[in-house]
Short mmCIF file of the C-alpha atoms (twelve columns), coordinates in Angstrom:
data_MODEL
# 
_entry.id   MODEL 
# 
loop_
_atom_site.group_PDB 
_atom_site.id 
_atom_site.type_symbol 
_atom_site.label_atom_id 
_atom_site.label_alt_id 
_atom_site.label_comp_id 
_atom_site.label_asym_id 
_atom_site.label_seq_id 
_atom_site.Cartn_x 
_atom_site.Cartn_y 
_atom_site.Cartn_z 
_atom_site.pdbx_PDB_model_num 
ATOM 1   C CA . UNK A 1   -29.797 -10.717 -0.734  1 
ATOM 2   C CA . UNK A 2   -27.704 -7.399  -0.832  1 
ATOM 3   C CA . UNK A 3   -25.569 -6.607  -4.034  1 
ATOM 4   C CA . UNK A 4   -22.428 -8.903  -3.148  1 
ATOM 5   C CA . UNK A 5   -18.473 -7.934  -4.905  1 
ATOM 6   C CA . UNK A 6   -15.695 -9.849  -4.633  1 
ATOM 7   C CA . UNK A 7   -12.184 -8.892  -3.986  1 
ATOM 8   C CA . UNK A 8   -8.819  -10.400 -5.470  1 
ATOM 9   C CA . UNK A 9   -5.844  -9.307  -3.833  1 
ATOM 10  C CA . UNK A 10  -2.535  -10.563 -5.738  1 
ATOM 11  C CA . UNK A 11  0.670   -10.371 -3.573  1 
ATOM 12  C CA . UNK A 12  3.934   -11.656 -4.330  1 
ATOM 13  C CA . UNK A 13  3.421   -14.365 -1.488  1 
ATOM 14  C CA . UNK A 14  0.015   -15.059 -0.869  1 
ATOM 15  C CA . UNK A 15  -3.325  -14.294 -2.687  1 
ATOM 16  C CA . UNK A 16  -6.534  -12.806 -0.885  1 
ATOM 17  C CA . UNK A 17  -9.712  -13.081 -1.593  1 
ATOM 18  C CA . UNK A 18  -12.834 -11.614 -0.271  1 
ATOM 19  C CA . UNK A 19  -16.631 -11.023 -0.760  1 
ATOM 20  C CA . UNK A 20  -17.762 -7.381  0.200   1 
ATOM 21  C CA . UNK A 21  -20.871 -5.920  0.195   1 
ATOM 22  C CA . UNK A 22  -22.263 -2.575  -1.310  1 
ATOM 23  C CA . UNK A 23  -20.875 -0.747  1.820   1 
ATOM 24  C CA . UNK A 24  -17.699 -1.989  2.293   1 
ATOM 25  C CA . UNK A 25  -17.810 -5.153  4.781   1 
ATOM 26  C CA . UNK A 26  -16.103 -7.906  4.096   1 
ATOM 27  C CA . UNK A 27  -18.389 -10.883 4.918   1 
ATOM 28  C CA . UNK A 28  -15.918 -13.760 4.019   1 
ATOM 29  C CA . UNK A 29  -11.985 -14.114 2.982   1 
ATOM 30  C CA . UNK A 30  -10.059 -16.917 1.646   1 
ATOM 31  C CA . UNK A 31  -6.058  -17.081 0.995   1 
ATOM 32  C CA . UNK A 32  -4.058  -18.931 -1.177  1 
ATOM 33  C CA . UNK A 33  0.175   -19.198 -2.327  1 
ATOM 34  C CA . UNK A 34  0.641   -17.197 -5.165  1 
ATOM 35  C CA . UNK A 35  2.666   -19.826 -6.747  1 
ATOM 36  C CA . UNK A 36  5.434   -19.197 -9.776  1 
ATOM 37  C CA . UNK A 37  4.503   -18.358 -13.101 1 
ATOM 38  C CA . UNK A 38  1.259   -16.612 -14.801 1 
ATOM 39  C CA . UNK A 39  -0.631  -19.928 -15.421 1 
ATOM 40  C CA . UNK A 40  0.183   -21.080 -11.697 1 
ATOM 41  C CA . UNK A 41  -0.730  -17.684 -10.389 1 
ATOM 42  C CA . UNK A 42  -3.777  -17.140 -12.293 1 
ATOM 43  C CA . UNK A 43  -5.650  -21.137 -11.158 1 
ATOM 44  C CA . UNK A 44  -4.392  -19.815 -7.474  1 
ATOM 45  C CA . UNK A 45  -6.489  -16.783 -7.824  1 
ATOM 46  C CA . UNK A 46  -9.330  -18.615 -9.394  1 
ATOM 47  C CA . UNK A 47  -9.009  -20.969 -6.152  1 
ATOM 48  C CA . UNK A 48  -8.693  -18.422 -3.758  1 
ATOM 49  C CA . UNK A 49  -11.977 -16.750 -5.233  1 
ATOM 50  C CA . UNK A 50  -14.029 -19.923 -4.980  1 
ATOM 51  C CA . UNK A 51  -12.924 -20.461 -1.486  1 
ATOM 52  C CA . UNK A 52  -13.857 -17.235 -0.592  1 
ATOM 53  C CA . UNK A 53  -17.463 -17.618 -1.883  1 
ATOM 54  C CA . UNK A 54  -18.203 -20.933 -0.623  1 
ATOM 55  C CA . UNK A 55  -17.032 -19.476 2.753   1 
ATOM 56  C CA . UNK A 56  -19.598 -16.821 2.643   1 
ATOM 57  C CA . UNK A 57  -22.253 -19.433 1.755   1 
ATOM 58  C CA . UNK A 58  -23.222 -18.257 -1.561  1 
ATOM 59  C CA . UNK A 59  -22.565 -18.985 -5.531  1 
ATOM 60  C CA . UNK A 60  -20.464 -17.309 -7.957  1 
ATOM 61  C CA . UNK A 61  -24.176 -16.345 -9.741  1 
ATOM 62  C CA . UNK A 62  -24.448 -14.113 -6.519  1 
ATOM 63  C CA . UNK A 63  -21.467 -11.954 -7.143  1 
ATOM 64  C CA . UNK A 64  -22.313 -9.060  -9.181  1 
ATOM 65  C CA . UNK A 65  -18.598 -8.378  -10.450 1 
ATOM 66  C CA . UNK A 66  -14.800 -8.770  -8.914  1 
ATOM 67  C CA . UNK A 67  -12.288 -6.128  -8.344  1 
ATOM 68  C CA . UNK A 68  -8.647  -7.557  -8.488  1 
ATOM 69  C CA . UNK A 69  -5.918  -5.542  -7.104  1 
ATOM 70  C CA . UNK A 70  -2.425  -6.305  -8.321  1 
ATOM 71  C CA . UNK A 71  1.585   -4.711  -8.154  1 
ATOM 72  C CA . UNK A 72  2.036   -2.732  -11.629 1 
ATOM 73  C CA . UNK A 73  2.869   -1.760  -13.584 1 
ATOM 74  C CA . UNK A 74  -0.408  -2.199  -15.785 1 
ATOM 75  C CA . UNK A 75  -3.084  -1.365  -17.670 1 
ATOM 76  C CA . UNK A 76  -6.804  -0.554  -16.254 1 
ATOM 77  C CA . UNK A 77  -8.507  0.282   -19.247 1 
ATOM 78  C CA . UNK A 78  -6.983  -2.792  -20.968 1 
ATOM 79  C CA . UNK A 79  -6.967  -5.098  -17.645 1 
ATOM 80  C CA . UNK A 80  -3.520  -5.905  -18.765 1 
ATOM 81  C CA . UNK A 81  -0.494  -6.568  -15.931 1 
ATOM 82  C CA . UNK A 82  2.130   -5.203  -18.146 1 
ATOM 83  C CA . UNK A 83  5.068   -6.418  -15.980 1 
ATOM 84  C CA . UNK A 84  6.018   -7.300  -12.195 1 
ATOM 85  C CA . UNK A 85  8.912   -7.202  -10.112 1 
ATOM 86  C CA . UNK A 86  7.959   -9.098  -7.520  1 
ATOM 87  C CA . UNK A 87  6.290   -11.997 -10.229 1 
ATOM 88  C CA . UNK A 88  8.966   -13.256 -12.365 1 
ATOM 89  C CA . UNK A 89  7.922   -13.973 -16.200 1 
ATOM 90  C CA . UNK A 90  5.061   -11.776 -16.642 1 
ATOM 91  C CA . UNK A 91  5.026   -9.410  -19.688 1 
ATOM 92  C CA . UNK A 92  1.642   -8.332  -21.031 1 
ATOM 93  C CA . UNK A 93  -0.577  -10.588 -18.434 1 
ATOM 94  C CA . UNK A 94  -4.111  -10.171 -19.702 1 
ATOM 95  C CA . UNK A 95  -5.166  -11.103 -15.927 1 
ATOM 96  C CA . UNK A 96  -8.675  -9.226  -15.876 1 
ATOM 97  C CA . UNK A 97  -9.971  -11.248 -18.844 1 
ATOM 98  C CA . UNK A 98  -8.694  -14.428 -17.614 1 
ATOM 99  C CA . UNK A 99  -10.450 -14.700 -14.469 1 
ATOM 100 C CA . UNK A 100 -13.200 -12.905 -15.638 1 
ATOM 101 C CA . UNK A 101 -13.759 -15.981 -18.163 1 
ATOM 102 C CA . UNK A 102 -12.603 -18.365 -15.397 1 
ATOM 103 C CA . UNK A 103 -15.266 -17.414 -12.658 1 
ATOM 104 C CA . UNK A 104 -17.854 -15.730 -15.620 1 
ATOM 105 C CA . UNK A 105 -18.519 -12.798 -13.628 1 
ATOM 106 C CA . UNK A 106 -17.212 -9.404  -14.745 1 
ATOM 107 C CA . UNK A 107 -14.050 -7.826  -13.941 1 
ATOM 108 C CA . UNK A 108 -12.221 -4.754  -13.476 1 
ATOM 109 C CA . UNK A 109 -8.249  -4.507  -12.911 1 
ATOM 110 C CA . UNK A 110 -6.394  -2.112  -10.449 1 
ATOM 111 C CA . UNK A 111 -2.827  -1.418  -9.014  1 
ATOM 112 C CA . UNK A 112 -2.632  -2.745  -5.622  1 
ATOM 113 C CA . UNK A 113 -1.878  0.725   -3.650  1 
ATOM 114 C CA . UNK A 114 -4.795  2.126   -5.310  1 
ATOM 115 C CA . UNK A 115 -7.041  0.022   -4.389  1 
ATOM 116 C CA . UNK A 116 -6.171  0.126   -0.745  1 
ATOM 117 C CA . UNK A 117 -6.210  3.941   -0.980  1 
ATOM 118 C CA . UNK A 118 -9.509  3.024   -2.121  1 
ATOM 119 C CA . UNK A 119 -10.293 0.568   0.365   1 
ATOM 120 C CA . UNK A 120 -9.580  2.970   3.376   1 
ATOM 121 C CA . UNK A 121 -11.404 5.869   1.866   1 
ATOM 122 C CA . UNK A 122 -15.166 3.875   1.279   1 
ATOM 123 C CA . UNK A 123 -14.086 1.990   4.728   1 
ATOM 124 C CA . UNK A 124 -11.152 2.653   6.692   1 
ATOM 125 C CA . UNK A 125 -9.771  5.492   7.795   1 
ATOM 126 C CA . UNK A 126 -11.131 7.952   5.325   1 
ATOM 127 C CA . UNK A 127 -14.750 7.127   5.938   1 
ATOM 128 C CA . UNK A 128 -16.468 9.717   7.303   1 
ATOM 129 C CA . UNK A 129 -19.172 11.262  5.150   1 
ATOM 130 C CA . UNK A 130 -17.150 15.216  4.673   1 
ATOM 131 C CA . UNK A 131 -14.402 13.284  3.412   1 
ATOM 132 C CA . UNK A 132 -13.606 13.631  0.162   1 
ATOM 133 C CA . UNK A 133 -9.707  14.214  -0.508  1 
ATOM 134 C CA . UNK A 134 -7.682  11.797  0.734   1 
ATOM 135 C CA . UNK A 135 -4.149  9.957   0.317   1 
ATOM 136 C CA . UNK A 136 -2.855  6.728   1.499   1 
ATOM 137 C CA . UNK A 137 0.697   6.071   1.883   1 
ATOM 138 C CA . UNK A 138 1.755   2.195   1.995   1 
ATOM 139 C CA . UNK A 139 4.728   1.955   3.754   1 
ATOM 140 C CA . UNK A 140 6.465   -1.261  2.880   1 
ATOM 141 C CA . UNK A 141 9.362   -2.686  1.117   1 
ATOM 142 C CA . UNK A 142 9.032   0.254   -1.054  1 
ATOM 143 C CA . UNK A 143 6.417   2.991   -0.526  1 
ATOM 144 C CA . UNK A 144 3.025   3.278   -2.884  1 
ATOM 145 C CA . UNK A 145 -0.136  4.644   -2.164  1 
ATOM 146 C CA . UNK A 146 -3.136  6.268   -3.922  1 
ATOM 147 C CA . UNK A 147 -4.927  9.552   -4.078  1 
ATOM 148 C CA . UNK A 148 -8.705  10.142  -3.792  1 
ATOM 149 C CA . UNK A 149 -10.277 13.361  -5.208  1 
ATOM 150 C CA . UNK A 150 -13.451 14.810  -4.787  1 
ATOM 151 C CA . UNK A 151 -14.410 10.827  -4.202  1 
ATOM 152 C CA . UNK A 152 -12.921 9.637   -7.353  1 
ATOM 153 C CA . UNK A 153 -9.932  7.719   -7.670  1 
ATOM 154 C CA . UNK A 154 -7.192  9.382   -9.096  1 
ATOM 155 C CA . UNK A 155 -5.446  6.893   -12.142 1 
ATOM 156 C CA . UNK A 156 -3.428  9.846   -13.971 1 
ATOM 157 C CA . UNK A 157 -2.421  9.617   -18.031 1 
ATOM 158 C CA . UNK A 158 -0.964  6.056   -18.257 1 
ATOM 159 C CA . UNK A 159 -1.699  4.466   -14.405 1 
ATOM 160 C CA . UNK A 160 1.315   6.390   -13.399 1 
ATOM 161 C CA . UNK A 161 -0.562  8.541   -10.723 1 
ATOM 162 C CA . UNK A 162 0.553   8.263   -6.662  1 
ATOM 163 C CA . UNK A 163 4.011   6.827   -7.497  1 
ATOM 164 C CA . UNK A 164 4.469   8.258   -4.110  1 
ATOM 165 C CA . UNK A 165 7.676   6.158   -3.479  1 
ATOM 166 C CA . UNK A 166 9.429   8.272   -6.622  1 
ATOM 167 C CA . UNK A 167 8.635   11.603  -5.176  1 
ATOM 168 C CA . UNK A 168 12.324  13.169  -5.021  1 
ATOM 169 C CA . UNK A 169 13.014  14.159  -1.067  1 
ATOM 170 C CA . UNK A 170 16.605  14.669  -1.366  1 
ATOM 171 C CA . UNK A 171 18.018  15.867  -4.459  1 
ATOM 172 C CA . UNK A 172 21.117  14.880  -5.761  1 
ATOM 173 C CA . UNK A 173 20.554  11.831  -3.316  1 
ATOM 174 C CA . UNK A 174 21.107  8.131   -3.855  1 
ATOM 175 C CA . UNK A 175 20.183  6.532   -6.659  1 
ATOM 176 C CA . UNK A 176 17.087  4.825   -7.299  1 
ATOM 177 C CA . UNK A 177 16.210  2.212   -9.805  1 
ATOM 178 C CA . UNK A 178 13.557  3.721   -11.359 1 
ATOM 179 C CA . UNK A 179 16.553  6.183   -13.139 1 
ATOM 180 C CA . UNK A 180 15.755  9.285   -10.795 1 
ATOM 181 C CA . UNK A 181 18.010  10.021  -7.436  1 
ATOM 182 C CA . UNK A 182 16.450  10.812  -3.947  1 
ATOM 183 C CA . UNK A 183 13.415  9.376   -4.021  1 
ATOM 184 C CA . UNK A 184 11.224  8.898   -1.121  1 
ATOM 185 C CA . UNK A 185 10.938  4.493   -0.680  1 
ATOM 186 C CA . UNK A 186 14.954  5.164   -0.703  1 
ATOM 187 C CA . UNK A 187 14.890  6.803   2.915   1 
ATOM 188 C CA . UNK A 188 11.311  5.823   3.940   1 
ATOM 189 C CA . UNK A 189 10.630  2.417   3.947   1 
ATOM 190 C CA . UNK A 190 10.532  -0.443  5.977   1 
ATOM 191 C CA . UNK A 191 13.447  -2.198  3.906   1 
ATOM 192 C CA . UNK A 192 16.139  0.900   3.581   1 
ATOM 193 C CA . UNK A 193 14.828  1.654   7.163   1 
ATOM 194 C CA . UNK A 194 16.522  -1.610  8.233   1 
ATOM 195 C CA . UNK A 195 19.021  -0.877  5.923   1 
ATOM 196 C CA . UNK A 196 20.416  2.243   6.993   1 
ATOM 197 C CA . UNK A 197 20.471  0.947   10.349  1 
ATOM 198 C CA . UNK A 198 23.147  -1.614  9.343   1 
ATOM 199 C CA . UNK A 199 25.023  0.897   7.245   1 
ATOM 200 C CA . UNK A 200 25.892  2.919   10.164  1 
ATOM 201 C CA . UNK A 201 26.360  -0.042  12.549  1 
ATOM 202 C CA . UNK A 202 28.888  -0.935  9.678   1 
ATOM 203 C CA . UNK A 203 30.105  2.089   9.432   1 
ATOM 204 C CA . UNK A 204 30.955  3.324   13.087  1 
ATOM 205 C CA . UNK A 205 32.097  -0.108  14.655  1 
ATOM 206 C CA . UNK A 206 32.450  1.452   18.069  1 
ATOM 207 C CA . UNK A 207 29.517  3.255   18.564  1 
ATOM 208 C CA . UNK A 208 27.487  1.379   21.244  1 
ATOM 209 C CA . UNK A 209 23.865  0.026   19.884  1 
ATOM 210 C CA . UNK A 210 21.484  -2.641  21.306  1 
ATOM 211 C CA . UNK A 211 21.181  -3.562  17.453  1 
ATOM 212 C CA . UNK A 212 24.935  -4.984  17.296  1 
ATOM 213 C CA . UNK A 213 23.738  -8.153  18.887  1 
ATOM 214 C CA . UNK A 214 21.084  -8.947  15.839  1 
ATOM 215 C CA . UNK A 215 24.165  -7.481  12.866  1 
ATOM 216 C CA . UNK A 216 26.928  -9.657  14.646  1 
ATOM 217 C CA . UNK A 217 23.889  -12.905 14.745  1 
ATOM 218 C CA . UNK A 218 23.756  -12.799 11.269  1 
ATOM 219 C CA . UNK A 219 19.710  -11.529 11.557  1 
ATOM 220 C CA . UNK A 220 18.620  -8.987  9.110   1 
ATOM 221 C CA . UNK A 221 17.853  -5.327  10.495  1 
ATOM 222 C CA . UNK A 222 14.106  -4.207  9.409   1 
ATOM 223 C CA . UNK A 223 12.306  -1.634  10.302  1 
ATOM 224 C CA . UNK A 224 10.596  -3.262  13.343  1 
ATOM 225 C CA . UNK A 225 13.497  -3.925  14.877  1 
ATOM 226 C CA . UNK A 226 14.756  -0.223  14.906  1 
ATOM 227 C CA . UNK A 227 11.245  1.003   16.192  1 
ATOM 228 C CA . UNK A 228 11.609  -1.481  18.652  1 
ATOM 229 C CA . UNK A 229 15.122  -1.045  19.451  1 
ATOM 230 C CA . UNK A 230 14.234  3.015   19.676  1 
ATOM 231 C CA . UNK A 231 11.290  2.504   22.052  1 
ATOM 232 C CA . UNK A 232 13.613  0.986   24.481  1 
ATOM 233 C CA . UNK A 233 15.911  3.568   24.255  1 
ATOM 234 C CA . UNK A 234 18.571  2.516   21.821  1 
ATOM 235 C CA . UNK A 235 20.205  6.260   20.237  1 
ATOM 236 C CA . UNK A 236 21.246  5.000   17.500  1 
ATOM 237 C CA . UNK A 237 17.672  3.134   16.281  1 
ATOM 238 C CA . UNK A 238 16.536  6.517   17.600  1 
ATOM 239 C CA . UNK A 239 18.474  8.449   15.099  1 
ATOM 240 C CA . UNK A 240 17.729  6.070   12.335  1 
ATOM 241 C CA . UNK A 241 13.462  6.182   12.560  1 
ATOM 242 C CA . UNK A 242 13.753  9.629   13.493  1 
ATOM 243 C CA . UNK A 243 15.447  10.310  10.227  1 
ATOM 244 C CA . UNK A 244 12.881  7.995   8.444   1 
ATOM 245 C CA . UNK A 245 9.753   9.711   10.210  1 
ATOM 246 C CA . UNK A 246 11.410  13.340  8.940   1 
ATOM 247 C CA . UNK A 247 11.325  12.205  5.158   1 
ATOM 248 C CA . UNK A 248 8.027   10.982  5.516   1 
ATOM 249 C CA . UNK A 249 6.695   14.288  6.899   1 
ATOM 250 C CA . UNK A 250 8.460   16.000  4.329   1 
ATOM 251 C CA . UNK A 251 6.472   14.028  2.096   1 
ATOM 252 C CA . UNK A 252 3.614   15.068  3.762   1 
ATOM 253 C CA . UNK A 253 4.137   18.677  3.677   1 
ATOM 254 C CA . UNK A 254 5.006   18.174  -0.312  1 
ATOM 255 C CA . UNK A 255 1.288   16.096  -0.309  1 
ATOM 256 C CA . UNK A 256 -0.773  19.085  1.380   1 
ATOM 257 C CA . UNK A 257 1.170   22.021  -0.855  1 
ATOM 258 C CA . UNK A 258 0.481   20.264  -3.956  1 
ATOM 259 C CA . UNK A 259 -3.250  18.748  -3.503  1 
ATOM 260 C CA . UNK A 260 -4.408  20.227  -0.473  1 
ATOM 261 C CA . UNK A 261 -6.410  16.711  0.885   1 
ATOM 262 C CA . UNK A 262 -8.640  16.386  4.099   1 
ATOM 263 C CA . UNK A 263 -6.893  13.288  5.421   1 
ATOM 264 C CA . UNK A 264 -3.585  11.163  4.554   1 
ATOM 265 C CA . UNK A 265 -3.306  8.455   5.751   1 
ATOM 266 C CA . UNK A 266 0.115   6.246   6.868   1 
ATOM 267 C CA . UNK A 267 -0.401  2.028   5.729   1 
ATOM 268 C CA . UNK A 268 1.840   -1.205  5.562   1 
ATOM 269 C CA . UNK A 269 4.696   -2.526  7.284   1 
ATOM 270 C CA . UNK A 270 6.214   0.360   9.429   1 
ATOM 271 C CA . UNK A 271 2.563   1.733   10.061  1 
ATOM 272 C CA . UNK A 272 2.294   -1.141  12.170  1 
ATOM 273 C CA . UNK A 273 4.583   0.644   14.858  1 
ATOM 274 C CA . UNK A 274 1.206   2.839   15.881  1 
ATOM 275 C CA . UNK A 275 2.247   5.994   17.535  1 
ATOM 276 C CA . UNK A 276 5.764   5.463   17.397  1 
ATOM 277 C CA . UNK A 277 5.399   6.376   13.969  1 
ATOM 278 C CA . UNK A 278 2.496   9.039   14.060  1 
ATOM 279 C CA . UNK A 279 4.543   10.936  16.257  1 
ATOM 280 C CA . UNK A 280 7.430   11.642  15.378  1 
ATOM 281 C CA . UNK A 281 6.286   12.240  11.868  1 
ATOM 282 C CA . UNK A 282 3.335   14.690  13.120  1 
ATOM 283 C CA . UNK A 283 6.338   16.401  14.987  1 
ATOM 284 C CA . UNK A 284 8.634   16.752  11.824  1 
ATOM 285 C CA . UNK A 285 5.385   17.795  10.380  1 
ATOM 286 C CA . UNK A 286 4.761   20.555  12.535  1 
ATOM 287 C CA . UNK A 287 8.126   21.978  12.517  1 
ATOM 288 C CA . UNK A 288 8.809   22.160  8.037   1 
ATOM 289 C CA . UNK A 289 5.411   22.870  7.080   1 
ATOM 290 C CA . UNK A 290 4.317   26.456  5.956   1 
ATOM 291 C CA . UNK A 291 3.420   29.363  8.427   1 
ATOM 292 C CA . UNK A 292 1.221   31.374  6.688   1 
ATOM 293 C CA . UNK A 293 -1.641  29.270  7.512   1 
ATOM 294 C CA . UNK A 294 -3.649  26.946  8.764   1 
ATOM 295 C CA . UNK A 295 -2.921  23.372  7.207   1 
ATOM 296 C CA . UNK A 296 -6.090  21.103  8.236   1 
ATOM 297 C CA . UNK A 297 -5.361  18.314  6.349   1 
ATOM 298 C CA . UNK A 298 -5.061  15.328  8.994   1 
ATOM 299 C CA . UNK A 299 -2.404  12.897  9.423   1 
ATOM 300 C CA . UNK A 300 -3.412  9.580   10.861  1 
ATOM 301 C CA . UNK A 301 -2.801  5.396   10.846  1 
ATOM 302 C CA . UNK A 302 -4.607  3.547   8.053   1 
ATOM 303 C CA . UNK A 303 -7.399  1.357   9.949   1 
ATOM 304 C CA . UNK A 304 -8.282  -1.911  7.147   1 
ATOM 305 C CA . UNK A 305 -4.672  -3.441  7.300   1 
ATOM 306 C CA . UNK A 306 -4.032  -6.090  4.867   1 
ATOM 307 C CA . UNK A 307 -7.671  -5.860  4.290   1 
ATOM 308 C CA . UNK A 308 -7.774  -2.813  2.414   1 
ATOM 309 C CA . UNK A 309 -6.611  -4.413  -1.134  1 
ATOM 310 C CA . UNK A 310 -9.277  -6.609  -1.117  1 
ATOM 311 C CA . UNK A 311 -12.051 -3.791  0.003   1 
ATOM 312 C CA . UNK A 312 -10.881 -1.324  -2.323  1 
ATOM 313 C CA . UNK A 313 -10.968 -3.753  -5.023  1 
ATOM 314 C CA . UNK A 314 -14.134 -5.134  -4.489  1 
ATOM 315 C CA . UNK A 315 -15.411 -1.492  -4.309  1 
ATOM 316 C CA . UNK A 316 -13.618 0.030   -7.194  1 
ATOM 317 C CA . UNK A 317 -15.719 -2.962  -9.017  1 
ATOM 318 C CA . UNK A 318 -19.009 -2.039  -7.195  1 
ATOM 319 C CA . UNK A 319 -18.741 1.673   -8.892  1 
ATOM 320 C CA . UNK A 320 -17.726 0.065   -12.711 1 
ATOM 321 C CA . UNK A 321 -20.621 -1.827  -12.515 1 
ATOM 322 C CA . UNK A 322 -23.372 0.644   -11.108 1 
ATOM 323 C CA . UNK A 323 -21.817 2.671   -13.941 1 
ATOM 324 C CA . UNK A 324 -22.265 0.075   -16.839 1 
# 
C-alpha cells in the first residue's frame, strides 16, 4: 500500500477531511458541522477523520501522519490555535495534540491559507516540475493566502507571513480592524465587494442599476451578484468589480516587485467568477506594472477549490514526517 496522509480542514461551518497520498490525490473525503465550542469542534474533527478513512477502505494504522489546516492565528511549532474569529471561545487551543492523541497518529498544525497555498503548489495550479516560487491569494470574506519559496513554505518569525489581506493598497484609506488603514481584504474581497456595491446604490439613489431590485428585496449584495450583474451589462456592477479587480492587480504588481515568484495564483469565493476575474485583473496588471522589463511571473485561477486545505495539509504532514 502507498504511504497514505490525512487531511483536516477546520472551517467555521463545516469540517473536511481527506486521505491523500504521497503525490497529492485525494483518494477519499468526509465532512462534518463544525459545531460550537473547542470540545464540540475538536470530537467533530475526530469524526470527520474516521469517516474519511473508513471511506477510503483502510485503518487509522494505515495513515502515516495528519496535516490539519485551521484560521489563525496560531502556533505551528507549538500546534497551538491561539485564537479565532470565526470560532467563538477559543484562546490557546492545543488542537494538534488533541487529535493527535484522539486518532494516535502524528500531527502537524497549519494556518488554513497556507496550506492551500500549499495544496495548489504540490497539486493544483502550481504543479509543474520548474515551479518553484509561487503565491496563492484566497479571495473570500477577507483575503489570505500563502507564499512558496524555492519549494518551501514560507511561515515568517511568529506565523505572521502572507497576511496578504493587510498589505496597505490605499494609504490613508479606510480603516481596518487589524489597527492599520487601506488594507487590501478592505477593497478586494468578496464581502466589501458586495459591500461597496450597496454603498453606492445607497449613496446615488437615482442612478439606474439592475442591482436595485436585490437592495430594495431586502437580499444581501455579494460579490457574485456584482460579477453577475456586470456580465450582463449592469455599469454600475461594472464599475464596482472593475475597481475590485484594479486593487487586486495592484497587489499583484506589489507581489512580483517584492518576491519576484513564477506563478500567483487567484483562490476562494470571487475566483469562482473564472475569467471575469482573470481579466480584468491581468488588464489592470498590464497597465501599473513596471516598464523596464519583462515581468514573467504568471497570473492564473487556483485549480483544487475547496480541496486545496485538505491537500496542502495532508502534504505539509507528508514532508514533517519524511523529515523526522
Amino acid at each position: 500500500m502507498p504511504n497514505l496522509y490525512l487531511g483536516i480542514d477546520l472551517g467555521g461551518t463545516n469540517i473536511k477531511a481527506g486521505v491523500v497520498t504521497a503525490d497529492g490525490k485525494l483518494i477519499a473525503r468526509a465532512s462534518m458541522p463544525t459545531g460550537s465550542g473547542p470540545q464540540q469542534v475538536v470530537e467533530h474533527m475526530v469524526q470527520a477523520a474516521k469517516h474519511a478513512v473508513a471511506a477510503g477502505a483502510i485503518l487509522l494504522e494505515d495513515i502515516e501522519s495528519m496535516g490539519i489546516a485551521s484560521p489563525g492565528p496560531l502556533s505551528s511549532g507549538e500546534g497551538i490555535v491561539l485564537r479565532s474569529a470565526n470560532l467563538p471561545g477559543w484562546n490557546r487551543v492545543p488542537l494538534r495534540d488533541l487529535l493527535a492523541d484522539a486518532l494516535g497518529r502524528p500531527a502537524y498544525l497549519e494556518n488554513d491559507a497556507k496550506a492551500a497555498a500549499y495544496g495548489e503548489f504540490v497539486a493544483g495550479a502550481g504543479a509543474h516540475e520548474q515551479i518553484r516560487n509561487f503565491v496563492l491569494f484566497t479571495l473570500g470574506t477577507g483575503v489570505g493566502g500563502g507564499i512558496i519559496y524555492h519549494g518551501r513554505l514560507l511561515r515568517g518569525m511568529s506565523d505572521s507571513a502572507a497576511e496578504i489581506g493587510h498589505m496597505i493598497v490605499e494609504p490613508e484609506g479606510e480603516a481596518c480592524g487589524c489597527g492599520q488603514r487601506g488594507c487590501l481584504e478592505l477593497y478586494a474581497s468578496a464581502s466589501r465587494t458586495g459591500k461597496y456595491a450597496q454603498h453606492l446604490l445607497n449613496a446615488v439613489p437615482q442612478r439606474p442599476s439592475s442591482m436595485r431590485a436585490l437592495l430594495e428585496s431586502g437580499t444581501p449584495i455579494d460579490s457574485r451578484a456584482v460579477v453577475e450583474h456586470a456580465d450582463a451589462g449592469d455599469e454600475l456592477a461594472r464599475e464596482v468589480w472593475d475597481r475590485a479587480c484594479r486593487f487586486l492587480a495592484i497587489a499583484c504588481v506589489n507581489t512580483a516587485r517584492w518576491l519576484d515568484p513564477q506563478m500567483l495564483a487567484l483562490a476562494g469565493g470571487m475566483a469562482a467568477a473564472g475569467e471575469s476575474l482573470l481579466k480584468p485583473v491581468l488588464k489592470h496588471f498590464s497597465l501599473l506594472n513596471w516598464k523596464m522589463s519583462e515581468t514573467p511571473m504568471q497570473i492564473v485561477l487556483a485549480k483544487l477549490g475547496n480541496d486545496a486545505g485538505m491537500i496542502g495539509a495532508a502534504c505539509l504532514a507528508r514532508d514533517a514526517h519524511e523529515q523526522r
